[in-house]
C-alpha positions in Angstrom: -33.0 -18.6 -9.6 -33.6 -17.8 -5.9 -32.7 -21.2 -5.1 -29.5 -20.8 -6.5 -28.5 -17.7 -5.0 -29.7 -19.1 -2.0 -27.4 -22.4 -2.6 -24.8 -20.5 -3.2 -24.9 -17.9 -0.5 -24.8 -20.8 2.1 -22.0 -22.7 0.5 -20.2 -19.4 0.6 -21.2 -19.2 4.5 -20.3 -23.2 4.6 -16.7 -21.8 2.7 -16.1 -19.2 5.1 -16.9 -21.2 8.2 -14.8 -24.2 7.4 -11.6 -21.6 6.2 -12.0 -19.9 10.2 -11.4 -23.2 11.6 -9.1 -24.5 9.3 -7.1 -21.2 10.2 -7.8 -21.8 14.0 -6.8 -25.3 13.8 -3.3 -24.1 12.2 -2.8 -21.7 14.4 -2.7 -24.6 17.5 -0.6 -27.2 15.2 1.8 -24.4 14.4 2.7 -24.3 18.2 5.8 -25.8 19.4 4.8 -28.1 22.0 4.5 -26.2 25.6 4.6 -22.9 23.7 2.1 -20.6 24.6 0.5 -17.5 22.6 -1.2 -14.2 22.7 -5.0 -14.3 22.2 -5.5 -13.0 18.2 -8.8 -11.8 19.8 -7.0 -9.7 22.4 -5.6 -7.9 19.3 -5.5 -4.3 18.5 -6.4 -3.4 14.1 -3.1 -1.6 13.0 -4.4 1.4 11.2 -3.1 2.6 8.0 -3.1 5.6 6.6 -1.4 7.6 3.3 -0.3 10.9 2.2 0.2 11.1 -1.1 1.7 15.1 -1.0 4.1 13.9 1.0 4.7 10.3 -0.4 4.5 8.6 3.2 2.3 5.5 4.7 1.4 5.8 8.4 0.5 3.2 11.0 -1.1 2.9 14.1 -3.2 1.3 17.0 -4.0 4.6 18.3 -7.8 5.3 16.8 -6.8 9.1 18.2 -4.0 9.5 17.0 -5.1 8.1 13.3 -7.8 10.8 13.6 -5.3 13.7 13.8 -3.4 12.0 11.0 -6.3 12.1 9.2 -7.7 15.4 9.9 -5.0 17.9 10.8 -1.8 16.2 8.8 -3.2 15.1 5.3 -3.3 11.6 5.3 -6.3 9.6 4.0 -7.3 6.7 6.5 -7.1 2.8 4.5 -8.3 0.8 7.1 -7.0 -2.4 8.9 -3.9 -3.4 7.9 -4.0 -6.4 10.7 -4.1 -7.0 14.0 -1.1 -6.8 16.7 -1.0 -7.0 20.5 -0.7 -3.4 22.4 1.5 -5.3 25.7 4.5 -8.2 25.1 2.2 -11.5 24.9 5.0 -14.3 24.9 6.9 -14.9 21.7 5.7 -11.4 20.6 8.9 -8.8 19.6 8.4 -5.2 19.9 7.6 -3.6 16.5 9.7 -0.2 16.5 8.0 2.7 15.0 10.4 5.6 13.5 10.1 9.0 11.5 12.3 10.6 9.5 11.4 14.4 9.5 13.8 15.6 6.6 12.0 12.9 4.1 8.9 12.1 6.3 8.8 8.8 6.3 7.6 6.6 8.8 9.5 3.5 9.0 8.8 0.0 11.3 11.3 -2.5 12.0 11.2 -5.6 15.0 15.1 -5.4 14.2 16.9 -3.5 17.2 19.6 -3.1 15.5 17.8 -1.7 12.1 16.0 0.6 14.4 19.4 1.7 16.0 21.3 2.4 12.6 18.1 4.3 11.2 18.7 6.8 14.5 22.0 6.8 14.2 23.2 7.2 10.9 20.0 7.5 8.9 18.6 10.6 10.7 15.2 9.1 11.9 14.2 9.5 15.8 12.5 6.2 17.2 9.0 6.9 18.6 8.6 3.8 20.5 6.8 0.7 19.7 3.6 1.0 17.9 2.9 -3.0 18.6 4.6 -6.6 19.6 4.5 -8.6 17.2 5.4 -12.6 16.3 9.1 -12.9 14.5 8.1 -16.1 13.1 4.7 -18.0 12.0 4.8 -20.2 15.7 1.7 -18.9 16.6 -0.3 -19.0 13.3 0.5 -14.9 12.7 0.8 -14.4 8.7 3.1 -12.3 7.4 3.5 -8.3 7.0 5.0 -7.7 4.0 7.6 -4.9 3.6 8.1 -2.7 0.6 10.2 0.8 -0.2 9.8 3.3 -2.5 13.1 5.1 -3.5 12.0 7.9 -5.1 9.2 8.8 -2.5 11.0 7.5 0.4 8.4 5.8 1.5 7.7 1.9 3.8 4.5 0.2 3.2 3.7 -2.8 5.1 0.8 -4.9 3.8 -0.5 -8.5 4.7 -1.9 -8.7 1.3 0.5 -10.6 -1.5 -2.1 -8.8 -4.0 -1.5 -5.7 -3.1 2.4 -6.5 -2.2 2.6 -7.4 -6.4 0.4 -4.2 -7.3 2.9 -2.4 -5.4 5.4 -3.2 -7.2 4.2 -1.8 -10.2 4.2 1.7 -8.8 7.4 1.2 -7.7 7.8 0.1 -4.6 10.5 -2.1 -4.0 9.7 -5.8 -1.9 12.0 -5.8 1.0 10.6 -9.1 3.1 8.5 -10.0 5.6 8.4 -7.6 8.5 6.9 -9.5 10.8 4.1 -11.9 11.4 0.3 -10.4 12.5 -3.1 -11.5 12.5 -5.6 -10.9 9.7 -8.0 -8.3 9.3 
């Protein structure tokens, strides 16, 4: 019996190993050639957090500013959503961070000209860029899914497809890819 946990535990290791590279070695293939790209491990976690009163997902790279969030504003802290450069790495886009005080939503787009509509005509104010981010998989980033909840008002981002589905079911709507990150 010990021997086969003991098999199995390494194969698992073996598994996990081999996937890293694979992923790694993807990651340079998916280059075009003389295309240069951030270092994943120069990466900053996105943090996300939720507040159910108030029907609203927040993000961040600020460990700080997540604490506040977390202890002063009602949110409940979820961990890594993935990982995303804190300074323009080339091929990265800015990911724009917005809030909507009248529905309080937070809302992230790489799309200047989403962001611009959403302060002009949606009533959000931009509060910068919480991120750069890639627009496409060039440099082996995966996607960040995008989902909206009507009746909450609500933008959840995800990497997860599982949890993109689940979503679903509790009515969030899929919107597309918002951009392309590294995993957690």
């Amino acid at each position: 019996m010990k021997f086969t946990f003991s098999l199995t535990a390494a194969l698992f290791s073996i598994a996990q190993v081999s996937a890293m590279a694979l992923a790694e070695h993807n990651m340079l293939e998916a280059r075009a050639p003389g295309q240069t790209c951030g270092d994943p491990k120069t990466a900053l976690p996105l943090l996300r957090a939720w507040n159910g009163g108030i029907v609203d997902h927040f993000y961040t790279t600020n460990a700080a500013e997540m604490q506040r969030a977390v202890s002063s504003l009602g949110y409940v802290a979820e961990g890594t959503t993935g990982y995303v450069f804190s300074k323009q790495q080339t091929g990265t886009v800015p990911f724009f961070r917005l809030y909507h005080p009248g529905v309080r939503n937070h809302f992230y787009t790489t799309n200047a000209a989403e962001r611009d509509n959403a302060v002009n005509r949606l009533g959000y104010a931009s509060e910068g860029v919480v991120g750069y981010v890639y627009p496409n998989t060039a440099c082996g980033g995966l996607p960040l899914y995008r989902s909206y909840h009507g009746g909450g008002q609500d933008h959840f981002y995800t990497m997860s497809a599982a949890e993109r589905d689940s979503a679903k079911g509790g009515g969030w709507a899929y919107e597309g890819i918002a951009a392309y990150t590294f995993p957690y």
